[in-house]
C-alpha positions as a LaTeX table, in Angstrom:
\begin{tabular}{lrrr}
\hline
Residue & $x$ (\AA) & $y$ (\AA) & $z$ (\AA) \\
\hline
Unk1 & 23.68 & $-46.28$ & 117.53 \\
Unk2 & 20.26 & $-46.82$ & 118.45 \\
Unk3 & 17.72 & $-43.70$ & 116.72 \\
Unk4 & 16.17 & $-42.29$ & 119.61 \\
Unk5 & 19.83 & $-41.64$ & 120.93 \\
Unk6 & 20.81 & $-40.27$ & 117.96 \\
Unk7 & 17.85 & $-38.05$ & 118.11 \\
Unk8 & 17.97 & $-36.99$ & 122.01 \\
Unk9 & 22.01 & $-36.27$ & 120.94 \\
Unk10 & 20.71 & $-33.99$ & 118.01 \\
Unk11 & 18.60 & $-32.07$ & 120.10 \\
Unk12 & 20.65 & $-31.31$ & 123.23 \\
Unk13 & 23.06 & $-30.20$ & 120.39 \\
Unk14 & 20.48 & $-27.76$ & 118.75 \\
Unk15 & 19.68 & $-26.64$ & 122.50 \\
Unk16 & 22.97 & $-25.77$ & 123.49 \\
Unk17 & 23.71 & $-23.80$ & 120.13 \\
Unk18 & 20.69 & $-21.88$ & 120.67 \\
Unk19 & 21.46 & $-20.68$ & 124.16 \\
Unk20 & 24.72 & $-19.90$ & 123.14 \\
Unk21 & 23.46 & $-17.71$ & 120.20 \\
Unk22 & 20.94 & $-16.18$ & 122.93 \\
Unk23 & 23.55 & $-15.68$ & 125.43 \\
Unk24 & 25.84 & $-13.69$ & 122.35 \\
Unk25 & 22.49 & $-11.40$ & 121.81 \\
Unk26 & 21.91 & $-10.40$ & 125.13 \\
Unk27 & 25.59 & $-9.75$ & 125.80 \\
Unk28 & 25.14 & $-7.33$ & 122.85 \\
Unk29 & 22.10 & $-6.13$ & 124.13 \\
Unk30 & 23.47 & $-4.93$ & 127.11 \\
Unk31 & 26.34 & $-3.17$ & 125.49 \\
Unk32 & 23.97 & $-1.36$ & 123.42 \\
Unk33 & 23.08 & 0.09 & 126.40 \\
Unk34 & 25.51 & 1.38 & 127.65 \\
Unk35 & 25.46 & 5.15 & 126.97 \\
Unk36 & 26.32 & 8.50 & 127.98 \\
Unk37 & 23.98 & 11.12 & 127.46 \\
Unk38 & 25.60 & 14.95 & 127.04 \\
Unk39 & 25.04 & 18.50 & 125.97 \\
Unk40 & 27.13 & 20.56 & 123.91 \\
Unk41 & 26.74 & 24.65 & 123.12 \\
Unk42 & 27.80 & 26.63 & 120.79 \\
Unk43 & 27.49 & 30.76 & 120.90 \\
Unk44 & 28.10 & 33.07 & 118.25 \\
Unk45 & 27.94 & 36.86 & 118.61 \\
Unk46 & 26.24 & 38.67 & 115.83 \\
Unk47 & 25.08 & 42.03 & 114.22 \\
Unk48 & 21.89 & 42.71 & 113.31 \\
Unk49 & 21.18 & 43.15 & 109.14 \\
Unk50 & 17.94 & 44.84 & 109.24 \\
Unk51 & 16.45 & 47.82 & 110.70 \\
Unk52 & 12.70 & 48.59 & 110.51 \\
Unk53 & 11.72 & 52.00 & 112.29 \\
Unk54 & 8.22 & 53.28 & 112.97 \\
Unk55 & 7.51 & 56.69 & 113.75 \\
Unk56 & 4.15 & 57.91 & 114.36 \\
Unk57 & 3.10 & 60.71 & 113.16 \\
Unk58 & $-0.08$ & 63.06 & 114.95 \\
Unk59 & $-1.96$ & 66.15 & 114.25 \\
Unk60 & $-5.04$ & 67.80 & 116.37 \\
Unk61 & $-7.52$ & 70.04 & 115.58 \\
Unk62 & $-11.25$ & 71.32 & 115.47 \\
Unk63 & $-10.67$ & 72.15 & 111.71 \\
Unk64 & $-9.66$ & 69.20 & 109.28 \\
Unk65 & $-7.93$ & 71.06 & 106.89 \\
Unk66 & $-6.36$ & 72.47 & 109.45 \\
Unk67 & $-5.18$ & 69.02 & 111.12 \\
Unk68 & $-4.15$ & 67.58 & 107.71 \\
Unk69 & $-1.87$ & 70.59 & 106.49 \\
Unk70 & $-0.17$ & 70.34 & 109.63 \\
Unk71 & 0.25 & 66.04 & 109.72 \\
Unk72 & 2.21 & 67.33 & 105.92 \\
Unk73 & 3.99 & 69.54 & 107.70 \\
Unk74 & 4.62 & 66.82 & 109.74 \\
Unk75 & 5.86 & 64.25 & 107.69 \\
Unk76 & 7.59 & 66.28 & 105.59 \\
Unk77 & 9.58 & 67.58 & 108.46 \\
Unk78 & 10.29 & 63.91 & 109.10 \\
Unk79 & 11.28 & 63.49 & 105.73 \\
Unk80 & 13.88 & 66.25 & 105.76 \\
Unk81 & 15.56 & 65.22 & 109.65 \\
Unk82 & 15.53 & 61.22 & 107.76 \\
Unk83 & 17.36 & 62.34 & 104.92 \\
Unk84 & 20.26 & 64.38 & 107.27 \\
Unk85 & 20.75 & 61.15 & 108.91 \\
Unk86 & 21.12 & 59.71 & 105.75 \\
Unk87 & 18.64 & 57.35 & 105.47 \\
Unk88 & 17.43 & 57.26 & 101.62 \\
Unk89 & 13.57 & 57.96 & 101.20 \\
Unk90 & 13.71 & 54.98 & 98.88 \\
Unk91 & 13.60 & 53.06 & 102.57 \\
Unk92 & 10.55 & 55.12 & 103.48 \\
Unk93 & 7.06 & 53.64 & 103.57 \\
Unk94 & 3.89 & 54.94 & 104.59 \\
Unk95 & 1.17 & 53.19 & 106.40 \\
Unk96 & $-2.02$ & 53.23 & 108.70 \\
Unk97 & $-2.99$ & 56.41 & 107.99 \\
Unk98 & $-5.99$ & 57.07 & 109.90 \\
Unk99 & $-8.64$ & 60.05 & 110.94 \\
Unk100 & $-10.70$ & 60.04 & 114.32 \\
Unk101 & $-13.72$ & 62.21 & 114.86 \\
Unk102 & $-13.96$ & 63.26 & 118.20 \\
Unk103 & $-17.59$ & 64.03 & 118.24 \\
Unk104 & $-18.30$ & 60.84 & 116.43 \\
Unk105 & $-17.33$ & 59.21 & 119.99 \\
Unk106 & $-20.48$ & 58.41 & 121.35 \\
Unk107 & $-18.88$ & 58.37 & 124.35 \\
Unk108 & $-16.93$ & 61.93 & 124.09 \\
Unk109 & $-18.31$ & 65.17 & 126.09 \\
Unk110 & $-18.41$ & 67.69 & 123.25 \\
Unk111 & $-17.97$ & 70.18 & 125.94 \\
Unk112 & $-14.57$ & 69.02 & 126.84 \\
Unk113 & $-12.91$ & 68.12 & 123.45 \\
Unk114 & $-10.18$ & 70.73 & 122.31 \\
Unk115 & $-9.04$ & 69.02 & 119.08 \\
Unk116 & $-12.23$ & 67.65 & 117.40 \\
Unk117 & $-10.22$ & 65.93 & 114.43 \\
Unk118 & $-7.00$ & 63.36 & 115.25 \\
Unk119 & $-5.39$ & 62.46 & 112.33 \\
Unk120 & $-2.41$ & 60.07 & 112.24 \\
Unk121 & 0.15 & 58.65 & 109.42 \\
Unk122 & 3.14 & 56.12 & 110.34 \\
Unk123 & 5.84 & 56.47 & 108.38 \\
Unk124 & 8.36 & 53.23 & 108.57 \\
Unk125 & 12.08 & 53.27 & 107.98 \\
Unk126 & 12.94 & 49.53 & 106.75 \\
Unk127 & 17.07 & 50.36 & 105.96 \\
Unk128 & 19.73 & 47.14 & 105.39 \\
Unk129 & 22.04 & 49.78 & 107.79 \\
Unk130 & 20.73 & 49.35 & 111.66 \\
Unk131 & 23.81 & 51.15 & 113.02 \\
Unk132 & 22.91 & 54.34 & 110.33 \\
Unk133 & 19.20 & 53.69 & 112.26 \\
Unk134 & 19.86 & 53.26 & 115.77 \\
Unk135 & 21.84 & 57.01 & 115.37 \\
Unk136 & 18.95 & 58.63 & 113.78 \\
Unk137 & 16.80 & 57.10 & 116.48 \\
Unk138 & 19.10 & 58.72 & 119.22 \\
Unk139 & 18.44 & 62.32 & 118.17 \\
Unk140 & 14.38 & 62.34 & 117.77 \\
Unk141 & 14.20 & 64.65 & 120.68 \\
Unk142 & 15.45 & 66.99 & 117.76 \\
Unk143 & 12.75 & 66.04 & 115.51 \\
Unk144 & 10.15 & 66.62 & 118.51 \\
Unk145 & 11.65 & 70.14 & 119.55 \\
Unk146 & 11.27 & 71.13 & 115.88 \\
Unk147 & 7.24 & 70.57 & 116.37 \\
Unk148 & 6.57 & 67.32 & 114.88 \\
Unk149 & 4.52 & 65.38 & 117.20 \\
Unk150 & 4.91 & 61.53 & 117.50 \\
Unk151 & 2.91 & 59.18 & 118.99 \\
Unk152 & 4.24 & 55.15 & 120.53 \\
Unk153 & 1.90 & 52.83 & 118.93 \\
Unk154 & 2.47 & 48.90 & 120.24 \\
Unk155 & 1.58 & 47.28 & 117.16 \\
Unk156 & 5.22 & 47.05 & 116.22 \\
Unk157 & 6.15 & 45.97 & 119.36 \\
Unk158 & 7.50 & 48.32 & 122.60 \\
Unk159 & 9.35 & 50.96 & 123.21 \\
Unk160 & 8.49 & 52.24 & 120.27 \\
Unk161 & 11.86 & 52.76 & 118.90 \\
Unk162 & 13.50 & 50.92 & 116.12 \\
Unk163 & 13.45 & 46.64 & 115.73 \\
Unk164 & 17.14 & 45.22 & 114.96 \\
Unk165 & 16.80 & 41.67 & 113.32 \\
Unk166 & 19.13 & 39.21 & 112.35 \\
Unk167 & 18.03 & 37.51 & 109.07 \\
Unk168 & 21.56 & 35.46 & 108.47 \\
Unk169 & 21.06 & 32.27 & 110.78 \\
Unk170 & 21.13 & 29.91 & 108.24 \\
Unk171 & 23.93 & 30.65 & 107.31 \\
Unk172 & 25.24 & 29.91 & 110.95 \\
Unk173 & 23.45 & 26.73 & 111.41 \\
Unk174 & 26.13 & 24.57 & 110.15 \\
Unk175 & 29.09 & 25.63 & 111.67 \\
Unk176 & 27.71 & 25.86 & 114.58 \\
Unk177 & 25.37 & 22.33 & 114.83 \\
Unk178 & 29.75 & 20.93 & 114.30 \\
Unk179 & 30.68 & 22.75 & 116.96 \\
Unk180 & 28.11 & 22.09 & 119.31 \\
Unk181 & 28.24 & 18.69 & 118.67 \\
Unk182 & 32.46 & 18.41 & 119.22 \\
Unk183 & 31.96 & 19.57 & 122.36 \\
Unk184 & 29.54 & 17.29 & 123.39 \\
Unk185 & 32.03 & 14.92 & 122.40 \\
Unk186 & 34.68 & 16.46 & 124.57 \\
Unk187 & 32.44 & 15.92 & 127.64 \\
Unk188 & 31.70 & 12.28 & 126.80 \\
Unk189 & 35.05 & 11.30 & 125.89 \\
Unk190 & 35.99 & 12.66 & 129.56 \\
Unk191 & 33.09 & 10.45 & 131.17 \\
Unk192 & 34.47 & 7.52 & 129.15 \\
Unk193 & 37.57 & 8.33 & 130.74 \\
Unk194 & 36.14 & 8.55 & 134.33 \\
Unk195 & 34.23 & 5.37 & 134.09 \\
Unk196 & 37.18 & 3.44 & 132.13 \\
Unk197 & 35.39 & 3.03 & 128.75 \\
Unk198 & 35.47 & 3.19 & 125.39 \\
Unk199 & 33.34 & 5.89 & 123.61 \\
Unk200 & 31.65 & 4.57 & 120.81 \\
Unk201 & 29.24 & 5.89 & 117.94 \\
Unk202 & 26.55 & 8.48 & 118.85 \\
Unk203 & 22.94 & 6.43 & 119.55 \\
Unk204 & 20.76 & 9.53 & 119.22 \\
Unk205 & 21.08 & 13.28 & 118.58 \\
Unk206 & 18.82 & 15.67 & 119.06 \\
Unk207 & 20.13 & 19.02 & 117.56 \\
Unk208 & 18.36 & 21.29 & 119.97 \\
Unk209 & 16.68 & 25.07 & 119.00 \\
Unk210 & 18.42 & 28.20 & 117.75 \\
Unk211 & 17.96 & 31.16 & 120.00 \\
Unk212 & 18.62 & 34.28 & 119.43 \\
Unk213 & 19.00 & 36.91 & 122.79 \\
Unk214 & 20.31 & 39.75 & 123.82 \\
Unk215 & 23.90 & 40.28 & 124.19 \\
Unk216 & 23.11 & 42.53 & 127.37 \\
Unk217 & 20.77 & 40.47 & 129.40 \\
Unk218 & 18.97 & 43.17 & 131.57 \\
Unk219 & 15.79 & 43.55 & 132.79 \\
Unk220 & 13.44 & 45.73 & 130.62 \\
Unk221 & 16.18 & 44.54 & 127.55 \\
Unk222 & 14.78 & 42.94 & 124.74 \\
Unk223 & 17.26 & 41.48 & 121.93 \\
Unk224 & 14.95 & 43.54 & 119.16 \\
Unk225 & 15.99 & 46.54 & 120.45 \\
Unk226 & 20.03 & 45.58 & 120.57 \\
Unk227 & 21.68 & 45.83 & 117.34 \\
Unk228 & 24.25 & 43.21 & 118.94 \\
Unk229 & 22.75 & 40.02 & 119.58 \\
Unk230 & 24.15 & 36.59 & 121.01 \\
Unk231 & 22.82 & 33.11 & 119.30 \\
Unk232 & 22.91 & 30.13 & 121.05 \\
Unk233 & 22.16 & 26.17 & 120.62 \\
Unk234 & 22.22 & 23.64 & 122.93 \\
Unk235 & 22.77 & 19.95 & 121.37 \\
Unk236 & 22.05 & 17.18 & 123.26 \\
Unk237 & 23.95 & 13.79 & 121.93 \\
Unk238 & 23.81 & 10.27 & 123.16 \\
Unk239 & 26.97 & 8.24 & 122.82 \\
Unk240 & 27.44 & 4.39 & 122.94 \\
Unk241 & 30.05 & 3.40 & 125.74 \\
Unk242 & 32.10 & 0.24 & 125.29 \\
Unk243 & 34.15 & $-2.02$ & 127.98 \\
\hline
\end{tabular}
C-alpha cells in the first residue's frame, strides 16, 4: 500500500475516534444538566433558656439626699417583690446608675421644675428560668402600687418588659439541616416522577439561614418577648436528573 494512503487512512481513523470521544462528552454534558432545583423546611418549636429583665428604677426631688434615700427605698423594695417571686438576688445586677440636675439644663425654666434632682438605677434580672420571669413580670403593677416608680428605657429593646432568648440552636442545627434536606428530596423524587426520570446525586446545596420567630405571628409581636418561639430553615438543594 502506497504511504500517502496509508497516511490519509490513519488520519480519517484518528478523526473519526475523536468525534466519537467528543460526541460521548457532550452527551455527558448535557446530562449533567439536567437538574431539578427544590426547597425543603424544617420547623422546630422551642422554649426560650434565658431571661434577662430590666427594670428601671426613678426617684425625684429638689433635695438629693432626699432623691437618693428614696431610689434605696426603691430598689430595695424591688429587691424584696424579686425575691417573693423567687428569683435569687444572685441573678440581680445593677447598672447605669445615673443623676440629672435639673437646673444644670441650660435649657430648663427654673421656675417650672418641681423635682430639681432625677436620679435613676436599673436593676437587671438575667435568670436561666424565663417562665419563673415572665410571672414576676405579670404582677409589676404590684410593685408600682407599692410606690416604687419605674421608668421604660429602649436601650434594651421595647416594651420594656423582659427579653426571652433561645441560646440552644446549635444544638438543633443538625437534625434539622437532615430533615430539611429529606424533604427536599421528597419533592424532587416526585418531579423525577412527573417528568419520567431518574433522580440522581445532589449538584449543589445551599443550606439556607436559621431563623428564629415568633410562635404567635401578630402585629406589635416580637419573638423576644414570647417565651415560645418557632425556628425555621429553608434548604434549597439541586439534584441531578437522569433519562
Amino acid at each position: 500500500m502506497d504511504r500517502s494512503v496509508l497516511r490519509v487512512i490513519i488520519l480519517a481513523g484518528g478523526i473519526a475516534v475523536a468525534g466519537l470521544l467528543a460526541g460521548a462528552g457532550v452527551s455527558r454534558g448535557r446530562t449533567a444538566d439536567r437538574f431539578v432545583t427544590v426547597k425543603g423546611v424544617a420547623e422546630r418549636e422551642v422554649e426560650s433558656d434565658l431571661a434577662i429583665w430590666p427594670l428601671r428604677v426613678v426617684a425625684a426631688d429638689n433635695d438629693l439626699s432626699r432623691a437618693s434615700a428614696a431610689l434605696e427605698r426603691s430598689v430595695q423594695q424591688l429587691r424584696v417583690f424579686l425575691a417573693a417571686q423567687g428569683i435569687d438576688s444572685t441573678q440581680i445586677t445593677y447598672q447605669d446608675f445615673s443623676v440629672a440636675d435639673a437646673f444644670v439644663n441650660q435649657y430648663g425654666a427654673p421656675g417650672n421644675i418641681t423635682s430639681r434632682y432625677v436620679i435613676r438605677q436599673t436593676v437587671v434580672v438575667r435568670s436561666s428560668n424565663p417562665a419563673q420571669v415572665l410571672s414576676a413580670s405579670q404582677r409589676v403593677p404590684e410593685l408600682v402600687s407599692s410606690g416604687v416608680i419605674l421608668s421604660q428605657g429602649s436601650e434594651y429593646g421595647p416594651g420594656g418588659g423582659p427579653t426571652f432568648l433561645f441560646t440552644r440552636l446549635n444544638d438543633l442545627k443538625p437534625e434539622m439541616i437532615n430533615e430539611a434536606t429529606a424533604r427536599a428530596r421528597e419533592g424532587a423524587e416526585q418531579f423525577a416522577r412527573d417528568s419520567r426520570s431518574e433522580l440522581g446525586g445532589i449538584r449543589r446545596a445551599n443550606q439556607g439561614v436559621f431563623e428564629i420567630n415568633a410562635r404567635d405571628q401578630a402585629p406589635g409581636i416580637t419573638q423576644e418577648s414570647q417565651v415560645v418561639k418557632t425556628v425555621r430553615v429553608v434548604s434549597t438543594v439541586e439534584f441531578l436528573l437522569k433519562g
